[in-house]
C-alpha positions in Angstrom: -51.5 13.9 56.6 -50.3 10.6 57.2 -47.1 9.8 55.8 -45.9 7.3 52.8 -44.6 3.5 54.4 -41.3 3.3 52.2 -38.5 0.3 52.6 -35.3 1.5 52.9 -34.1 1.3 49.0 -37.3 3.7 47.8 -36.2 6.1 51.2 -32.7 5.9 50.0 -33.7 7.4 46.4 -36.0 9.7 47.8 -33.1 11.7 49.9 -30.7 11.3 47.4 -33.2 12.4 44.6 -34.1 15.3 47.2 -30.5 16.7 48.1 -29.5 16.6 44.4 -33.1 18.6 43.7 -32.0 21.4 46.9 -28.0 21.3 46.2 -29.3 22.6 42.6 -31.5 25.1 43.8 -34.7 24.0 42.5 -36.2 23.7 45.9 -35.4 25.7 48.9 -34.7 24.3 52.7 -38.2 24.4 54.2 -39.4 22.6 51.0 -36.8 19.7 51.3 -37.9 19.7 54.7 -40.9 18.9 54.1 -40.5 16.6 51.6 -38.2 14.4 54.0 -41.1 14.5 56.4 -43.6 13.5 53.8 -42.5 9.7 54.1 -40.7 7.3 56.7 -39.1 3.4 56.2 -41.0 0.7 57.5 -40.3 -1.4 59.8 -40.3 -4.7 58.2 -40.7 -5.7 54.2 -43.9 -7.0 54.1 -44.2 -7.3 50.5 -40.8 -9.6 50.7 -42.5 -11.9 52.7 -45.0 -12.3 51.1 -43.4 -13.3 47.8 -41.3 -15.7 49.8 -44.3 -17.2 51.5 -45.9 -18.1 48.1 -42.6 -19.4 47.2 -42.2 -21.7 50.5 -46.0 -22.6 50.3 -45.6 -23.7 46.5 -43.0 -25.6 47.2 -44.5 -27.3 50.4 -47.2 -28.1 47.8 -45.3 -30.0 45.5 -43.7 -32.0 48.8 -47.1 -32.8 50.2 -47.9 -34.0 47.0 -44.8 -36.2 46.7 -45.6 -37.6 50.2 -49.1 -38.5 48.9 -48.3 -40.4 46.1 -46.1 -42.4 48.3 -48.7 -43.9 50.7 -49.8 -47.2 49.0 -53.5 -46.5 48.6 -52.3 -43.0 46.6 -50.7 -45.3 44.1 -53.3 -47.9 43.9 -55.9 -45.2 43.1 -53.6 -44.1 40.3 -53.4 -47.4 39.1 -57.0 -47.1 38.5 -56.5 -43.9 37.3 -53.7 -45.0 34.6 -57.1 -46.9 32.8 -58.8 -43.1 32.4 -59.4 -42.1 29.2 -57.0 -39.4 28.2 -59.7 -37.7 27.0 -61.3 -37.2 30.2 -58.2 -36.2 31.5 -57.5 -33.7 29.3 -61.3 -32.4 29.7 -61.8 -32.7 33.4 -58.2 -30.6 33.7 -59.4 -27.7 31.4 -62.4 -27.4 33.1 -60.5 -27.2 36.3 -57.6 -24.5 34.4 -61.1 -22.5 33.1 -62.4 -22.2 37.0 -58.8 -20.9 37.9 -58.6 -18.3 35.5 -62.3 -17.0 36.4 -61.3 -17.3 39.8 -58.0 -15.3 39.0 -59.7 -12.8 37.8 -62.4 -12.1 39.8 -59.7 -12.1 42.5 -57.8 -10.0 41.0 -60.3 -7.0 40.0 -61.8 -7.6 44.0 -58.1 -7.5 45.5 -55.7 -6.0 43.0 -53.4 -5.2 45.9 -53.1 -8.9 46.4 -50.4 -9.4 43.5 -48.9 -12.5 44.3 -51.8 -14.6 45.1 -53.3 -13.4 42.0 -50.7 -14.7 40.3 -50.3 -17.8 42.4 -54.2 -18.3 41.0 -53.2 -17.7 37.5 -50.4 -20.0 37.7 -52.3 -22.7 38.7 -54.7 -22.4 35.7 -51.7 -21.9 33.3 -50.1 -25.3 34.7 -53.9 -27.0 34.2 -54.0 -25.9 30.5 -50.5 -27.4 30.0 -52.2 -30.6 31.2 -55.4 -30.4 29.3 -52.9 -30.0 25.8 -50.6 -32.8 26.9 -53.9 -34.6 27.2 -55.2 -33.6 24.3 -52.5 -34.4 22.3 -52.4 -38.3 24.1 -55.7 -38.9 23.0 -54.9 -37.9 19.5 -51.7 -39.2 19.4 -50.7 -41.5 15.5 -47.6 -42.8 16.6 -45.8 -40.3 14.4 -44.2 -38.3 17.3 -44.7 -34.9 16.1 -45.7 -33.3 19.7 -44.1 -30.3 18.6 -47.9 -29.9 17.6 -49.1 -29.3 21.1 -46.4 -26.5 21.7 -47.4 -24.6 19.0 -50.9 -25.2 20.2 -50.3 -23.9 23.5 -48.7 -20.6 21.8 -52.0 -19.8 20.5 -53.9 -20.7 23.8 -51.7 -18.7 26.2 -51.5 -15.8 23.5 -55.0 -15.5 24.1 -55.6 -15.8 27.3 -52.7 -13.7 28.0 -54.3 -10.8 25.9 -57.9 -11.3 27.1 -56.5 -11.4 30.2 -53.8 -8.9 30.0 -51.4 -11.2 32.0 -47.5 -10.9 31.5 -47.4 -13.7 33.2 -49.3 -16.1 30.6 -47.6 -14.1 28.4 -44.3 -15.5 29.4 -45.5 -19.1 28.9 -46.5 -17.9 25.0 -42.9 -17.0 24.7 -41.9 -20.2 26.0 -43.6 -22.4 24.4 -42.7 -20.9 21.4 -39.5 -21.8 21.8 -40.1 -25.2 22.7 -42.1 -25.3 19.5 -39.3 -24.1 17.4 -36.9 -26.6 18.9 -38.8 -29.7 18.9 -40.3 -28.4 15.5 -36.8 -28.4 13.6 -35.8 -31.7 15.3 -38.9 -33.6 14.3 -38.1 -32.6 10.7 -34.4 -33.5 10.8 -35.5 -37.2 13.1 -33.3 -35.8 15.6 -30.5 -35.5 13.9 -27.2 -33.1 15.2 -27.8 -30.7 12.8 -31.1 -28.4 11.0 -29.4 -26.6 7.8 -26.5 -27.1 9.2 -27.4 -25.5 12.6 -26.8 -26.9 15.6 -29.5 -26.1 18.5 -27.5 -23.1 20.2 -27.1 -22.0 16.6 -30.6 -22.2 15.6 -32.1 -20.5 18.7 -29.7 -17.4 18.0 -32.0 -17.3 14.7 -34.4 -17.3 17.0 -33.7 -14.8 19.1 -33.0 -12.4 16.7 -36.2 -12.7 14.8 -38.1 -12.2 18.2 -36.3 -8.8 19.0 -36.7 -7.7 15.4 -40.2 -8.9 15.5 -40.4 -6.5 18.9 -39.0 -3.6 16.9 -41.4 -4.4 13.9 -44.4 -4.0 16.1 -43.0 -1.3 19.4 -45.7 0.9 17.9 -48.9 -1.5 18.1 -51.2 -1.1 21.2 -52.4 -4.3 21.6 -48.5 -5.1 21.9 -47.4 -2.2 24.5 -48.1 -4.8 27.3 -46.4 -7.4 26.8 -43.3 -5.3 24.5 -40.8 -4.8 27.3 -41.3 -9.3 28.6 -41.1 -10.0 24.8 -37.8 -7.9 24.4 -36.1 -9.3 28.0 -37.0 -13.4 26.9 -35.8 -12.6 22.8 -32.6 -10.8 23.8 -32.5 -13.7 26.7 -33.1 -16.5 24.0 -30.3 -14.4 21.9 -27.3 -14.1 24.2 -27.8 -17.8 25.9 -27.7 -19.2 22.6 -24.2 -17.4 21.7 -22.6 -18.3 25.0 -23.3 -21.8 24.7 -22.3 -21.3 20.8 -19.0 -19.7 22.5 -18.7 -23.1 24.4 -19.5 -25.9 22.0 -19.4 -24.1 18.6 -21.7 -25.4 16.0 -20.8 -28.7 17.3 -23.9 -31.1 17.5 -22.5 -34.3 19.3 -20.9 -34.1 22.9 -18.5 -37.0 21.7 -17.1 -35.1 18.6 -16.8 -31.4 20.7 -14.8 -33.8 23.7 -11.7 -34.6 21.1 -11.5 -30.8 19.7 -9.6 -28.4 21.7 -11.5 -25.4 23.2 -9.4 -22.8 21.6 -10.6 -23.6 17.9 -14.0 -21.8 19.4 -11.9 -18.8 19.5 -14.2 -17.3 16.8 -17.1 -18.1 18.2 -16.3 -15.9 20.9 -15.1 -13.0 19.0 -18.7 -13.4 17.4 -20.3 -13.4 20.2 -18.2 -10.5 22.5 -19.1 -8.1 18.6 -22.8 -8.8 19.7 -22.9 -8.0 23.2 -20.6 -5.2 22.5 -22.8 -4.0 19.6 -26.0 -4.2 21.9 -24.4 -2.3 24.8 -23.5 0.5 22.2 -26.8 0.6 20.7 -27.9 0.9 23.8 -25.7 3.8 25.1 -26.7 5.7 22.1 -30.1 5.5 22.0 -30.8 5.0 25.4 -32.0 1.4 25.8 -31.6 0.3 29.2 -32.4 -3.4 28.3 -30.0 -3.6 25.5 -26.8 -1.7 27.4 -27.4 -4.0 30.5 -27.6 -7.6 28.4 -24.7 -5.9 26.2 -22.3 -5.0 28.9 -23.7 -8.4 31.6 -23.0 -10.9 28.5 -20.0 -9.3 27.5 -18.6 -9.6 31.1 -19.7 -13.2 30.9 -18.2 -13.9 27.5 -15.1 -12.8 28.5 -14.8 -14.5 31.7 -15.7 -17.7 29.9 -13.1 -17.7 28.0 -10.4 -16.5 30.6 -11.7 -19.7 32.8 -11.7 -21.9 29.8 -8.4 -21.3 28.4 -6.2 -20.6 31.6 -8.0 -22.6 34.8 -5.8 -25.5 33.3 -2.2 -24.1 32.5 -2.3 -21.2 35.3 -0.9 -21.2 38.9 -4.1 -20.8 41.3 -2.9 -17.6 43.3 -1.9 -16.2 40.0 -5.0 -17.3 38.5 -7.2 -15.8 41.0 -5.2 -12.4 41.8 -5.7 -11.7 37.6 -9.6 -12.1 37.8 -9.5 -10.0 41.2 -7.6 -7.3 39.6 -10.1 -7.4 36.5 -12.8 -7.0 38.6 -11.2 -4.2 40.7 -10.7 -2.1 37.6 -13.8 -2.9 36.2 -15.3 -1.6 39.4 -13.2 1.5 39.6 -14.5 2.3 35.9 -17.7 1.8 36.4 -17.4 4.0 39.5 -15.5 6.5 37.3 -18.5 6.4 35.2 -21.6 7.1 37.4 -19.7 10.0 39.4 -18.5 11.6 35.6 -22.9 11.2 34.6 -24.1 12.5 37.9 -21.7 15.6 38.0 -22.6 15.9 34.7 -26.7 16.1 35.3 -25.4 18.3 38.4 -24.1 20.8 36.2 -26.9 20.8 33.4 -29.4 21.3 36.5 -27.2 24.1 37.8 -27.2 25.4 34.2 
């Protein structure tokens, strides 16, 4: 029988999961044994290198590209090309983003081990649809600057692609440009101005996030929406808690001028608003078991803190003090948190034992 090609991480897991398993007596020796034999780490991360290598090669892309349009006959052909009618532009590039997604997934059921050139493929035609709506919108264009229009257009596209598709990935680009849409949306009606109901933006798009993890509660239960549930949760509760730092920085303060000339400690509230959320998500969390919500609770609630220790101290504390206070913090953090995980695994020890 040949044996399972594990990095070290998944090996690591394995014993550990293993010895717990035969130090509780739910496997003898032999059976261990055996289990330990059943695998072996691999040499080399193969998987790791690949995703950097579509990384690298993306980003040598983009160079080659920028080297391109320097040589002089680049630029005099898209001089010529500056007198194209948008509307070919926007055509010719959708018919280009249709032949990547066909492509993408023909690849994809033919070599569905191949995930990141898949993606790679899928990529490509998400970026060419974004350039057929921008296009679009051009050749359409009234003067009256509501662009927000194309956003919400492209929520609709990549909505459903993403579900005829069943990519995450296109997915992720709904989510996005729904946000861009709500924030260009509510600053086209205001003309731009500092403030929508009184909201700054940081303000606004903690609305925002809140109604997209409420909106991922409201519909946990619907099939079509399994998929793409856990990406939707992750980007609303990462919309939420951005929001509230920044809020926790600049308050509901829509001009960088005004927020210079007010001192940062009248934002104090902002931050206890903020530290109630996290702190309210990681305890949601805890209780019912939420992984996502207990790691943004306790991560953001770290960062709120820490903010706030930088902003109000950096200024008026000695360096070596300064830095030995946020060593100690982390120290004890880390002894609690240590504290923590051996307290839960002697306590799945005993029920196992039990």
């Amino acid at each position: 029988m040949s044996k399972l090609n594990l990095d070290k991480q998944e090996s690591e897991f394995l014993n550990n999961a293993i010895k717990h398993w035969e130090d509780a007596q739910l496997i003898d020796a032999d059976l261990a044994q055996n289990l330990r034999n059943s695998y072996e780490v691999k040499g080399f991360d193969w998987m790791r290198l690949a995703k950097y290598s579509f990384w690298i090669a993306l980003f040598c892309g983009a160079v080659a590209i920028g080297s391109l349009i320097i040589d002089d006959r680049i630029i005099n052909w898209l001089k010529n090309l500056y007198y194209t009618p948008d509307i070919v532009i926007s055509l010719g590039s959708g018919i280009m983003a249709v032949f990547a997604f066909y492509f993408g997934r023909r690849w994809e059921k033919k070599y569905p081990e191949k995930v990141f050139s898949n993606e790679a493929i899928i990529f490509t035609g998400v970026l060419f649809t974004a350039c057929s709506i921008a296009y679009l919108g051009k050749t359409f264009d009234n003067g009256s600057g509501h662009f927000s229009l194309l956003f919400l257009l492209s929520v609709f596209v990549y909505g459903f692609l993403a579900y005829r598709m069943d990519s995450r990935l296109i997915w992720l680009f709904a989510l996005v440009s729904l946000g861009s849409w709500f924030g260009t949306e509510t600053g086209y009606q205001t003309r731009w101005s500092d403030y929508f109901l009184g909201m700054n933006y940081p303000l606004r798009f903690v609305l925002f996030g809140l109604v997209l993890v409420a909106a991922c509660y409201l519909l946990k239960k619907q099939k079509w929406f399994l998929r793409f549930w856990e990406l939707t949760y992750v980007v609303g509760l990462l919309y939420l808690f951005m929001s509230l730092w920044l809020l926790s920085i600049f308050g509901n303060f829509g001009n960088i001028d005004i927020w210079w000339r007010v001192k940062q400690i009248s934002f104090f509230y902002w931050g206890i608003i903020s530290g109630t959320v996290a702190a309210c998500f990681l305890l949601i969390g805890l209780k019912t078991k939420d992984v996502i919500a207990r790691e943004f609770g306790i991560t953001f609630l770290l960062i709120y803190i820490y903010t706030k220790y930088f902003e109000y101290f950096w200024d008026h504390t000695n360096k070596t003090l300064f830095f030995s206070i946020l060593g100690l913090s982390f120290w004890l953090i880390g002894r609690k948190a240590e504290r923590i995980w051996n307290f839960s695994s002697k306590a799945e020890a005993n029920q196992a034992g039990n």
